[in-house]
DOSE-791852 format. One line per field, with one value per residue (C-alpha): residue number from 0; residue in three letters; x, y, z. Coordinates in nm, 4 decimals, padded with zeros to 6 digits. Layout:
n (NUM,...)
res (ALA,...)
c1 (X,...)
c2 (Y,...)
c3 (Z,...)
This chain:
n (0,1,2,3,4,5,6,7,8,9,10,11,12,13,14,15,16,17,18,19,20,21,22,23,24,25,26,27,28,29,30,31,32,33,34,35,36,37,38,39,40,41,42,43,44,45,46,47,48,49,50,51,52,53,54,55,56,57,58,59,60,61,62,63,64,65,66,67,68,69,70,71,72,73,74,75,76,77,78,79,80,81,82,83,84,85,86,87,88,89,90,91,92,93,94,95,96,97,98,99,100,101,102,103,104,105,106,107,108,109,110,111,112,113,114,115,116,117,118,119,120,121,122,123,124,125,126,127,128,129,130,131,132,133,134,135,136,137,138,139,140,141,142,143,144,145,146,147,148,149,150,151,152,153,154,155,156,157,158,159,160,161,162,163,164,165,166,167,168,169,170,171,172,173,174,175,176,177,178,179,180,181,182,183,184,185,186,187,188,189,190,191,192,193,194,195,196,197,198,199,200,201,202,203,204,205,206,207,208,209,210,211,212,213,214,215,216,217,218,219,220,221,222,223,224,225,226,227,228,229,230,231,232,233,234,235,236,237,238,239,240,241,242,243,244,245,246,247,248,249,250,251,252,253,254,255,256,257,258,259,260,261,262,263,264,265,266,267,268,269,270,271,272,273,274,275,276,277,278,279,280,281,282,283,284,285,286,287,288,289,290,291,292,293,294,295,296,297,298,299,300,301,302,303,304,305,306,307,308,309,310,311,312,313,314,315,316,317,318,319,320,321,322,323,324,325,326,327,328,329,330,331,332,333,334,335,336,337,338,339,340,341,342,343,344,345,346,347,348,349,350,351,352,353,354,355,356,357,358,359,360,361,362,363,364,365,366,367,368,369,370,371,372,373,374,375,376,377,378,379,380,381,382,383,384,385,386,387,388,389,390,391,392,393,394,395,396,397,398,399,400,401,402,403,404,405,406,407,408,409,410,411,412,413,414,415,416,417,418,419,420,421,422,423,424,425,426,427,428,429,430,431,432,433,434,435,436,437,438,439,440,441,442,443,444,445,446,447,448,449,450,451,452,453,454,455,456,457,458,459,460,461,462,463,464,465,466,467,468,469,470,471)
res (UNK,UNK,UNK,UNK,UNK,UNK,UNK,UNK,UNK,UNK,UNK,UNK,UNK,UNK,UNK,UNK,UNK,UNK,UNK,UNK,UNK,UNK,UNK,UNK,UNK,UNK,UNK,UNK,UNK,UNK,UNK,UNK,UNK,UNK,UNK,UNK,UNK,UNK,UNK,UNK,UNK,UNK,UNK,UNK,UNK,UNK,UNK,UNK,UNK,UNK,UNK,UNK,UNK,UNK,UNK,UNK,UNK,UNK,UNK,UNK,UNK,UNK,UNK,UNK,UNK,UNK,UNK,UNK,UNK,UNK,UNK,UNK,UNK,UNK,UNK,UNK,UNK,UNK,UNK,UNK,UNK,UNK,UNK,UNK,UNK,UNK,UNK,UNK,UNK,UNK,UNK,UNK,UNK,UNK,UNK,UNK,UNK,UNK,UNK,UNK,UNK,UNK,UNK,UNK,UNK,UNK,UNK,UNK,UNK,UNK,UNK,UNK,UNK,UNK,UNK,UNK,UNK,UNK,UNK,UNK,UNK,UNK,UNK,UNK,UNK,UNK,UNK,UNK,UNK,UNK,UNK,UNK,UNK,UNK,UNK,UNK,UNK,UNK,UNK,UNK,UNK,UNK,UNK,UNK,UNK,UNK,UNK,UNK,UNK,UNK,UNK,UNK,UNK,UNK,UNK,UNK,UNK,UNK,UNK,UNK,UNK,UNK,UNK,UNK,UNK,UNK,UNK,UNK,UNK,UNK,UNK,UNK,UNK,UNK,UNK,UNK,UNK,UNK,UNK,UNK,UNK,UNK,UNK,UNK,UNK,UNK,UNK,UNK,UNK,UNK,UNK,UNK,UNK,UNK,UNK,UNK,UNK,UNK,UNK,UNK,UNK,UNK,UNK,UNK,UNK,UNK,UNK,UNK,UNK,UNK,UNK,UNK,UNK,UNK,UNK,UNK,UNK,UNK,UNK,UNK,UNK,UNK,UNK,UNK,UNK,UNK,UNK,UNK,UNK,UNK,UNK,UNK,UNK,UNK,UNK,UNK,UNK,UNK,UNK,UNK,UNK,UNK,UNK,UNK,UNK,UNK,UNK,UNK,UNK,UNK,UNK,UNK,UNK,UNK,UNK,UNK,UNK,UNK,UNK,UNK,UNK,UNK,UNK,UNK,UNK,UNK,UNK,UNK,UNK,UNK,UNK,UNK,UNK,UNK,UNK,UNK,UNK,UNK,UNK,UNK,UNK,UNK,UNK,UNK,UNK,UNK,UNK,UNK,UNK,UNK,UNK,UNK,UNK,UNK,UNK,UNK,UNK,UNK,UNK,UNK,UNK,UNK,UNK,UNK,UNK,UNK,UNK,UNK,UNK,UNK,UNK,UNK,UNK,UNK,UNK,UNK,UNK,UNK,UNK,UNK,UNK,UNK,UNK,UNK,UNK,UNK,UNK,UNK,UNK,UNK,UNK,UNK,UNK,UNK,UNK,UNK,UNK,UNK,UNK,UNK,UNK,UNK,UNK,UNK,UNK,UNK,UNK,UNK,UNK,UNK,UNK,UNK,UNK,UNK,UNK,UNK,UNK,UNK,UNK,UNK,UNK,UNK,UNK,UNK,UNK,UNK,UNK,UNK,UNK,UNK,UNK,UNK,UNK,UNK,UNK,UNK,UNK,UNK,UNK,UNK,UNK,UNK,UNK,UNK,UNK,UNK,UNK,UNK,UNK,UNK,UNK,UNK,UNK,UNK,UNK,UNK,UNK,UNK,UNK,UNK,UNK,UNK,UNK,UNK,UNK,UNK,UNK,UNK,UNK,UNK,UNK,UNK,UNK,UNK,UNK,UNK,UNK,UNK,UNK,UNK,UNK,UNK,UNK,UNK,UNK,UNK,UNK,UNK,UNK,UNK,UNK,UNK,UNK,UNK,UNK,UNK,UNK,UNK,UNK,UNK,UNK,UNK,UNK,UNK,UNK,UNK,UNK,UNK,UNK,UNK,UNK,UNK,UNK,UNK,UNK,UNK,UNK,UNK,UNK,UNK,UNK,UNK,UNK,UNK,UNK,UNK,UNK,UNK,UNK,UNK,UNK,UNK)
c1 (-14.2739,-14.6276,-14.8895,-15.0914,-14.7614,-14.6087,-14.8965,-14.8748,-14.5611,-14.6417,-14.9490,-14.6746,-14.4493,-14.7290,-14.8129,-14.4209,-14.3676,-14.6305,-14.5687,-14.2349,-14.3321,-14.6082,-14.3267,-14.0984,-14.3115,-14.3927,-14.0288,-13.9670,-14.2130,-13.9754,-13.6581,-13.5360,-13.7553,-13.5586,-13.4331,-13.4731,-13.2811,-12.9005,-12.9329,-13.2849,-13.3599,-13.4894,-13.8035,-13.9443,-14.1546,-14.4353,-14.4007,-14.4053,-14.6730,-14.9116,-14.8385,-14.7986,-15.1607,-15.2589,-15.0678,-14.8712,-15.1456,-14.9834,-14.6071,-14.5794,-14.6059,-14.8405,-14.6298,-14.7564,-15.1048,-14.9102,-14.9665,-15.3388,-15.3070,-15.0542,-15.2661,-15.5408,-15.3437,-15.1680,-15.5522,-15.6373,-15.3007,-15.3155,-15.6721,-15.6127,-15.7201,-15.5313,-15.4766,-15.3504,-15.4999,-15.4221,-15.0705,-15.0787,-15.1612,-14.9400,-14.6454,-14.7635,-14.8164,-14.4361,-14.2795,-14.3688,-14.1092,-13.9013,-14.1813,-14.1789,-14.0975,-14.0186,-14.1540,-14.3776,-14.1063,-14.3204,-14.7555,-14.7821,-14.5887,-14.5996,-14.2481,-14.0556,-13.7660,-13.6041,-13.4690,-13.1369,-13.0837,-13.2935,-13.3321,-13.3011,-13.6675,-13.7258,-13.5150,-13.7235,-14.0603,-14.0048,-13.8396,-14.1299,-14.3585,-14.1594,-14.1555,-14.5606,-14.5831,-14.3507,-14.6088,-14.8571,-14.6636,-14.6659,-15.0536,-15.1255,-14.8601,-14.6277,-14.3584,-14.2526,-14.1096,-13.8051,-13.7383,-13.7954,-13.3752,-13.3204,-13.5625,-13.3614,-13.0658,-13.1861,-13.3516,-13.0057,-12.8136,-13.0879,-13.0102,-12.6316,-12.6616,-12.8823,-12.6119,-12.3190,-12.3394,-12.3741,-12.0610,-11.8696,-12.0464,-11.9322,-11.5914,-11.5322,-11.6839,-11.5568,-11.6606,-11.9517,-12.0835,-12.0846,-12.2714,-12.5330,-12.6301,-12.4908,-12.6155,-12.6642,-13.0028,-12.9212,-12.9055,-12.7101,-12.7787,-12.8759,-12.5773,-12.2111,-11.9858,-11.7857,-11.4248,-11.2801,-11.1975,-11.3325,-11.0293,-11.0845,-10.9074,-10.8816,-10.7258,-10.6969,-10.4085,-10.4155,-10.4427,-10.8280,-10.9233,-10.7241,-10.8510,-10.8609,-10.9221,-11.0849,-10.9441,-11.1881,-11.1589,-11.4294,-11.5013,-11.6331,-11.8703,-11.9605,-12.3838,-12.5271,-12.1930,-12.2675,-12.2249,-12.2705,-11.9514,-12.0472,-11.7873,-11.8626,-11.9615,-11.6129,-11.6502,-11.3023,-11.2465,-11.1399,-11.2413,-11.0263,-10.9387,-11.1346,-11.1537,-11.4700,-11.4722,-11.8116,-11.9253,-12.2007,-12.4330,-12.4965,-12.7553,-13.0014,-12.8976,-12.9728,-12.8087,-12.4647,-12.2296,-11.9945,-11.7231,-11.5211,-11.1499,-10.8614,-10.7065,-10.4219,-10.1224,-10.1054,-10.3744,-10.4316,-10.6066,-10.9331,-10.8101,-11.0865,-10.9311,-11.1457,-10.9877,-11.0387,-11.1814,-11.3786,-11.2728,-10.9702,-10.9887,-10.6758,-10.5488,-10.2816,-10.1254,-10.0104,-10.0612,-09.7402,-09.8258,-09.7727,-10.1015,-10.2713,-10.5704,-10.6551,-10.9710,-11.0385,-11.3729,-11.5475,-11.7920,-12.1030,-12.4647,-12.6995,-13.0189,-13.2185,-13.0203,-12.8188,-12.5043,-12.2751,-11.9375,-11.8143,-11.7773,-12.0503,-12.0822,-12.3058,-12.4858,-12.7334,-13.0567,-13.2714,-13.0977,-12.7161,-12.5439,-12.2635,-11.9941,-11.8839,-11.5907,-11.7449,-11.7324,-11.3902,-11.2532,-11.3957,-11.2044,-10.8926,-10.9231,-11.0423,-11.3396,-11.5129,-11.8864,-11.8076,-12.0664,-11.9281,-12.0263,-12.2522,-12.0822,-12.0123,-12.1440,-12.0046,-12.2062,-12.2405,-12.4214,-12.4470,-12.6048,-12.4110,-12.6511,-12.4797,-12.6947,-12.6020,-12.5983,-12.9296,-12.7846,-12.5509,-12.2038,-11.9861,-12.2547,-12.2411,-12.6308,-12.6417,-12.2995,-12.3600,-12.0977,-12.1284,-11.9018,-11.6464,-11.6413,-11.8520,-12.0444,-12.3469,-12.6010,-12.8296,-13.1136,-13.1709,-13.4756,-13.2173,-13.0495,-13.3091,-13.2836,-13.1595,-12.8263,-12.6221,-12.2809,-12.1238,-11.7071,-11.7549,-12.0841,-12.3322,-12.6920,-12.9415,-13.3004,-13.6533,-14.0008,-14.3372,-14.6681,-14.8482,-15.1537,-15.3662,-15.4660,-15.0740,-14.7143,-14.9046,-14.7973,-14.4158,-14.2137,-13.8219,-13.6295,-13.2337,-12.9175,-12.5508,-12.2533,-11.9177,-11.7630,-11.4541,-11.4895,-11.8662,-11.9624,-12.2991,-12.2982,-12.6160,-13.0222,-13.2565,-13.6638,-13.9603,-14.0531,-14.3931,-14.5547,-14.8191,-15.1059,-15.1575,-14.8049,-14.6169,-14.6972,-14.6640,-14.3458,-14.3096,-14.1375,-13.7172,-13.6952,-13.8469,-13.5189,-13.2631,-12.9835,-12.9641,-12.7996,-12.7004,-12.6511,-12.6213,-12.9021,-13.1250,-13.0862,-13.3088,-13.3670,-13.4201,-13.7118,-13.8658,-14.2245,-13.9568,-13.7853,-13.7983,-13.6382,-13.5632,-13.4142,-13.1131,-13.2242,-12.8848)
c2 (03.6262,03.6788,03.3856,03.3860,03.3784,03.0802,02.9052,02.9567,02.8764,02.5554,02.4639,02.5022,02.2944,02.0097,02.0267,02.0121,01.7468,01.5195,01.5651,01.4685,01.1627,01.0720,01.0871,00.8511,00.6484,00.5899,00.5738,00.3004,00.0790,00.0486,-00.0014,-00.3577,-00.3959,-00.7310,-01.0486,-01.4014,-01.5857,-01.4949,-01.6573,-01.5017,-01.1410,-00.8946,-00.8564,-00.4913,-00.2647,-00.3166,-00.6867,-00.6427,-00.4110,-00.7061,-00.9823,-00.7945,-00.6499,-00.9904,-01.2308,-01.0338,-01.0839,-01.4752,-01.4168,-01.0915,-00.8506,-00.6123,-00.3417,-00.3728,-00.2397,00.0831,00.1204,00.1889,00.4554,00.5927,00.6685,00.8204,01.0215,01.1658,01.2507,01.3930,01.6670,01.7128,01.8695,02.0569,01.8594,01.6615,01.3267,01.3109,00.9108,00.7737,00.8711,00.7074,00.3884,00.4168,00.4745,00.1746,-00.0339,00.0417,-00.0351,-00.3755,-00.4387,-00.6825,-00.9040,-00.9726,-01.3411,-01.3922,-01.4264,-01.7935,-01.9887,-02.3027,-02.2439,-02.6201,-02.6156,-02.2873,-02.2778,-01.9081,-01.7821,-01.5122,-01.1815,-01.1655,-00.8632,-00.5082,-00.2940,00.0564,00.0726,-00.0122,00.2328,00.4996,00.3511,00.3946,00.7608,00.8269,00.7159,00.9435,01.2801,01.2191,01.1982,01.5305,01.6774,01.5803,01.7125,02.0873,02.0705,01.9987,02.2652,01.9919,02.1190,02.4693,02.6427,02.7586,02.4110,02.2589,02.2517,02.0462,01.7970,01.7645,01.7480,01.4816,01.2743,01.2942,01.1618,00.9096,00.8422,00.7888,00.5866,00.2936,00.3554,00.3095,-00.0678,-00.1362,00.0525,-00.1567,-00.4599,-00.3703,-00.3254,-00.6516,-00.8461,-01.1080,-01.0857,-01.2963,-01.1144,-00.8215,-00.9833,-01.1687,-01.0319,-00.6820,-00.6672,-00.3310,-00.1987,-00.3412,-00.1137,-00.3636,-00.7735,-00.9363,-01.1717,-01.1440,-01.0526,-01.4188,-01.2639,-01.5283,-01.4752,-01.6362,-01.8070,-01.7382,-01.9307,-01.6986,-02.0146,-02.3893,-02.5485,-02.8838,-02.9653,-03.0455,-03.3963,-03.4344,-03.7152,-03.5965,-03.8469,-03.7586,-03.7372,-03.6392,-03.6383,-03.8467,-03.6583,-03.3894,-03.6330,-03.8591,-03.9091,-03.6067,-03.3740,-03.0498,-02.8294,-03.0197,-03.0115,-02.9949,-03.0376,-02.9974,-03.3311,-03.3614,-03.4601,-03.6232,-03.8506,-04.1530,-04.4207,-04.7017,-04.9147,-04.7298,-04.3382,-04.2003,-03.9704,-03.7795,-03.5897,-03.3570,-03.1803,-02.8239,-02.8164,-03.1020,-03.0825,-03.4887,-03.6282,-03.7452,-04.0407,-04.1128,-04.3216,-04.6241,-04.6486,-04.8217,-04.5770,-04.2767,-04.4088,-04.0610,-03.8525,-03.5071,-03.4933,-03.2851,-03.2482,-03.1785,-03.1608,-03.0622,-02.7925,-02.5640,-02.2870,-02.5610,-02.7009,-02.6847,-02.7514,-02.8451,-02.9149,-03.1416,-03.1858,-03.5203,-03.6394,-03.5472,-03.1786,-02.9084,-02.7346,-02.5557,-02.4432,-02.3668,-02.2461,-02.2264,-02.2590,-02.1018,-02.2699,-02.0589,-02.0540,-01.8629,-01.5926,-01.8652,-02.0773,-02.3139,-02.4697,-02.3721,-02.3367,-02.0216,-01.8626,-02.0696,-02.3225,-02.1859,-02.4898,-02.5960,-02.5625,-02.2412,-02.1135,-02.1249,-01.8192,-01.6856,-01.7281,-01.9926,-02.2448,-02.5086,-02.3334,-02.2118,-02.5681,-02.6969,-02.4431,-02.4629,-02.8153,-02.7729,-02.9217,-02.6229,-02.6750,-02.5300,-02.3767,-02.4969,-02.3933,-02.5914,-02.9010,-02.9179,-03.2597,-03.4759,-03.6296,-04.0013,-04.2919,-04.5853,-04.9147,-05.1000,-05.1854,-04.9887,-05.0531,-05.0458,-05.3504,-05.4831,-05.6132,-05.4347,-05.5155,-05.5521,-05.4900,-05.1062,-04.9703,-04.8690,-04.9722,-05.0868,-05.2378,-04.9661,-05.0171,-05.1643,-04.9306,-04.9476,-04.6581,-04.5114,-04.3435,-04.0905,-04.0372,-04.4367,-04.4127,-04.3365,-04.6442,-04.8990,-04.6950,-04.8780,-04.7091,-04.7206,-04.6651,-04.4677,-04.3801,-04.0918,-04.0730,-04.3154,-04.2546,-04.3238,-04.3874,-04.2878,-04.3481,-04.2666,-04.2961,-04.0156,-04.2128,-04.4585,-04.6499,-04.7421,-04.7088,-04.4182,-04.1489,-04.1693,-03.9288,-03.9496,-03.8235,-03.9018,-03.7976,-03.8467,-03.9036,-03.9018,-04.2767,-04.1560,-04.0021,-04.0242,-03.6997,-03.5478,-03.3918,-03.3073,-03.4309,-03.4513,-03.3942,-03.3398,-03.0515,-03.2465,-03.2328,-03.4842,-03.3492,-03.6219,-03.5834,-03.8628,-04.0563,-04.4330,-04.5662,-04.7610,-05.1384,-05.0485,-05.2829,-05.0403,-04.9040,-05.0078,-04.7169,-04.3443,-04.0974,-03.7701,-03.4261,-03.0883,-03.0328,-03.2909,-03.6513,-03.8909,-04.2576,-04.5288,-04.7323,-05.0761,-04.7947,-04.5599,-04.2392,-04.0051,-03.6608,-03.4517,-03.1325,-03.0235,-02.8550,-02.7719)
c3 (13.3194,13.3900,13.5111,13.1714,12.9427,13.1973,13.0857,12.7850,12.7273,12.9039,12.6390,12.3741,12.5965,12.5714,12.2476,12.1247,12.3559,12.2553,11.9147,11.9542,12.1536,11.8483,11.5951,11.8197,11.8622,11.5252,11.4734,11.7505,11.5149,11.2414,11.4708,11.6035,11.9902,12.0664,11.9727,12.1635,11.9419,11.8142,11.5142,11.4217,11.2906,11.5750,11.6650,11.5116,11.6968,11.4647,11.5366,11.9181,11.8938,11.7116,11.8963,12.2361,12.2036,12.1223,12.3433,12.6151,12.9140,12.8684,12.8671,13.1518,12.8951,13.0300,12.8654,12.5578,12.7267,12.7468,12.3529,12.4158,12.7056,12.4864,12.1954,12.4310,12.5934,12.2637,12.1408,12.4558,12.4523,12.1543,12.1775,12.4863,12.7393,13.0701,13.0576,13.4306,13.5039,13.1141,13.1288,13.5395,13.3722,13.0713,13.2810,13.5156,13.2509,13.0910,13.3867,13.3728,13.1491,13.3796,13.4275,13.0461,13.0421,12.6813,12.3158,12.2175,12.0245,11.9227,11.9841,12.0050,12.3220,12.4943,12.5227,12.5762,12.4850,12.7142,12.5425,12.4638,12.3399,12.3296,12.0206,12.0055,11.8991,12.2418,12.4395,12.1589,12.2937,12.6573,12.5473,12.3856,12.6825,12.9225,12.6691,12.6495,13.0539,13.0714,12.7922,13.0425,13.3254,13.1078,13.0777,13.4404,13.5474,13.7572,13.5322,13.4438,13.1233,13.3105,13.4149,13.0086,13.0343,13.3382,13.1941,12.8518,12.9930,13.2221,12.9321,12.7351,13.0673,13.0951,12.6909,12.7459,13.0670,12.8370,12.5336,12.7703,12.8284,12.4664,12.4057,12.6974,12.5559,12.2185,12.3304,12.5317,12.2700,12.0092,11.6293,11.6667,11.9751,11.7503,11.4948,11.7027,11.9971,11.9947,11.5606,11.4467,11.6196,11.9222,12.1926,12.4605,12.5289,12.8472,12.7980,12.9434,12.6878,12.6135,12.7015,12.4278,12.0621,11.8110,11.6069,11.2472,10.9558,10.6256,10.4569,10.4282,10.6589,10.5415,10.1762,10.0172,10.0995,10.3667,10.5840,10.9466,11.2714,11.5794,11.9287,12.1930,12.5625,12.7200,12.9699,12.6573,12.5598,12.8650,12.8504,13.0721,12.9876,13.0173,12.8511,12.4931,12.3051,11.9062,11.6710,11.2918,11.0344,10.8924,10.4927,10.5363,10.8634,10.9384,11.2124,11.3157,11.0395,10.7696,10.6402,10.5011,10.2019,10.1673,09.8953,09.9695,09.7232,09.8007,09.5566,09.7172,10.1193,10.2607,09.9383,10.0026,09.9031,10.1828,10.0684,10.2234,10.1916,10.3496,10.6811,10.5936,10.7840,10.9349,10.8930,11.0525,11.4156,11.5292,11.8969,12.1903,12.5406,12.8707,13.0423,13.3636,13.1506,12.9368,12.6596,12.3419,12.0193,11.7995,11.4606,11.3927,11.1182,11.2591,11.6070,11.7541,11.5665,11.5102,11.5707,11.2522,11.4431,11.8494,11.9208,12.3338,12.4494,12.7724,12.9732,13.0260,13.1143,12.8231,12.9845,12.9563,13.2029,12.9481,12.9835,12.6907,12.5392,12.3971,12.1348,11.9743,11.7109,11.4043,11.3854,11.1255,10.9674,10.9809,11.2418,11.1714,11.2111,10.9606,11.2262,11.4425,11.6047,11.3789,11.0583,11.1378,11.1979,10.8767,10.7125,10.8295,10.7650,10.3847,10.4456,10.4609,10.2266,09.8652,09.6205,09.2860,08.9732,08.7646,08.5940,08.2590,08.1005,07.8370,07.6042,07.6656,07.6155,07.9211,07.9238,08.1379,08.4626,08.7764,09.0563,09.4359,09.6128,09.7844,10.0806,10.3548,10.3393,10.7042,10.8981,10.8246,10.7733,10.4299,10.2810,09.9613,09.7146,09.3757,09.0934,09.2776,09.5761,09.9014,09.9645,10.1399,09.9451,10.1238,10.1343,10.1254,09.8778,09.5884,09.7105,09.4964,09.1725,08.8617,08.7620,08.4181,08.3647,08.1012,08.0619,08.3113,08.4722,08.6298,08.6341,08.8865,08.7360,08.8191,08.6188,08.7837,08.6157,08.5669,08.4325,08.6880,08.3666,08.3457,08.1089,07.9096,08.0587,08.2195,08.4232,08.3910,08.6805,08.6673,08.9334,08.7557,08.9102,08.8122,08.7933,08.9332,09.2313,09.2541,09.3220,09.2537,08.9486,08.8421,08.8091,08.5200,08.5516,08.3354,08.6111,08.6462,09.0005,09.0894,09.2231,09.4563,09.6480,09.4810,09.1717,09.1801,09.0643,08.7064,08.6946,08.7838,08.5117,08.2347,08.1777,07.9728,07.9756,07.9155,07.6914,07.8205,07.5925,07.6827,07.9001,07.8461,07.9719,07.7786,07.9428,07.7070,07.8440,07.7153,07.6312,07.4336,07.5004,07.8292,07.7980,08.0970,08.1575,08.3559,08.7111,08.8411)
């Protein structure tokens, strides 16, 4: 081959090269970069690329910096030129990768949350970094044509080597491992794989409304134990001499009524035992046994330096996860939470007054005597409401004024229960909002009773009818 055609099959080299690396590039934008939290969705390379240019001088990630040398160097190959220094500083910049401390979690505070996992949007970026530097390499004749298959084969070991520890990670994994930290777009995770199976329950082992009892080692939930044990809000439990029936609303999350009744003789047993590993978790059907439901649990310490059990609990709020030892309990103890469908409401008319209580009863916060029972309402504004009691349903009451001038202009809001068991069964608005936050409330004595139809509630008030309409 003679010197003019080495070269220029070497400008063809470049050019191929750092079109290649352009369209990675672009490529690594749409793909997961990395995720800090388990429970959250990945970070995309578009993301990083944002807040990186923006914010990574303050969290160590000077690799974001790379972006810019990056595009310069692309324009500057691409039209023929060297870019010898600007792909110098790219690479530079890129390899200051493991002085990345972390993504902002909360502004107010500052505080960072280690990675966790990497995408493979990532492992495309730095790909794409190293194909533009061997397209510079071409152009300022460091590399040769004859050598173009050495380098591939290199970059595809170099490819396998990062996809290998995924594939051991995947392999040693439990379920939620695989579905959290090592998600599809994850290259590999920063975390040890857990080495203990998540115990799933694909059915009920004790019979719905079963109350259950608690039985936890001390030394599981001594002040300053670590790590934290959590173990799920049972709906059925009981506590010395009384058992606690709750009935949550899936609709309206906060509004419960947690019922009082006398103890169950012999009621199942959530077991918790500290052991060398960690910890155990049991189901008894009675507390002699047998066991419906192990789950073992692995002391650990998280990236970020946290003492923890695993597999995890899925916890609560925005940042449960679909699986977890918690969930999985709650299950096989029938307790798991239940979407059901709507209610369907009898028509009825109640005037009997079926108000809670006004004073605590036993010295329990928030027991209340209610039609006989003892309960506790939540949240505890519904707890002053006027109620009314039909043959099947109570109703708790709610009239704002909409007008500052007085009763002209009333707002009906109503919550039924059913008198039996009373369970949430469904509320009743006009859908007005009041554009100062919260209207103020009308006299609790304005109403006298309701009658419910269909979809509509209307409350019968001393200043006439209020209709409202069915919101779930």
């Amino acid at each position: 081959m003679t010197q003019q055609s080495e070269v220029n099959s070497s400008e063809v080299w470049a050019k191929w090269l750092s079109r290649a690396a352009c369209a990675g590039w672009l490529l690594s934008l749409a793909l997961p970069a990395f995720m800090v939290n388990p429970n959250d969705q990945p970070l995309l390379g578009l993301q990083v690329l944002l807040i990186g240019l923006l914010f990574g001088w303050y969290v160590g990630g000077w690799a974001a910096y790379a972006n810019i040398f990056f595009a310069v160097a692309v324009i500057l190959l691409l039209s023929g030129r060297r870019a010898r220094y600007t792909i110098v500083a790219m690479l530079a910049l890129a390899a200051t990768i493991p002085f990345f401390r972390g993504a902002i979690i909360e502004e107010g505070s500052g505080t960072l949350e280690p990675v966790v996992s990497w995408g493979w949007g990532a492992v495309l970026w730095v790909l794409s970094l190293v194909l533009l530097g061997i397209a510079a390499g071409f152009r300022g004749g460091l590399f040769l044509p004859a050598g173009a298959k050495r380098l591939s084969g290199l970059l595809l070991a170099c490819l396998a080597l990062v996809g290998a520890p995924g594939i051991y990670q995947r392999l040693m994994a439990n379920e939620q491992e695989r579905a959290s930290t090592l998600a599809p777009g994850m290259a590999f995770t920063m975390e040890a794989p857990c080495g203990v199976a998540l115990t799933t329950a694909d059915a009920p082992r004790l019979p719905p409304g079963t109350v259950v009892t608690l039985d936890i080692d001390p030394a599981l939930v001594k002040p300053g134990a670590e790590p934290v044990l959590t173990l799920p809000t049972l709906f059925h439990y009981q506590e010395g001499a009384v058992a606690w029936i709750t009935h949550h609303d899936p609709a309206a999350p906060g509004s419960d009524v947690k019922l009082r009744i006398a103890a169950t003789p012999l009621p199942a047993v959530l077991q918790a035992r500290k052991t060398p590993e960690g910890a155990v978790l049991r189901l008894l059907r009675q507390r002699a046994g047998p066991v419906l439901y192990e789950q073992r649990l692995k002391a650990t310490t998280s990236i970020g330096g946290r003492a923890r059990y695993c597999p995890l609990p899925a916890g609560s709020g925005k940042n449960a996860a679909k699986l977890g030892y918690d969930i999985e309990l709650l299950r096989a103890a029938g307790q798991a939470p239940a979407s059901p469908s709507p209610a369907k409401l009898a028509d009825e008319i109640g005037r009997i007054p079926c108000s809670l209580g006004e004073d605590d009863e036993d010295g329990v916060a928030g027991l209340r005597s209610w039609d006989g029972r003892q309960v506790i309402l939540q949240p505890a504004s519904i707890r002053t409401r006027p109620g009314f009691c039909s043959a099947s349903y109570i109703v708790l009451t709610y009239v704002s004024e909409h007008s500052a001038s007085g009763p002209s202009d009333l707002s009906p809001v109503g919550m039924v229960y059913d008198r039996k068991t009373l369970r949430p069964l469904a509320s009743f608005n006009d859908g007005r909002v009041c554009r100062s936050g919260r209207c103020p409330e009308a006299p609790r004595d304005l109403v006298t009773g309701f009658r419910l139809s269909g979809k509509e509630l209307v409350l019968e008030t001393a200043a006439g009818d209020l209709v409202a309409q069915r919101t779930r």
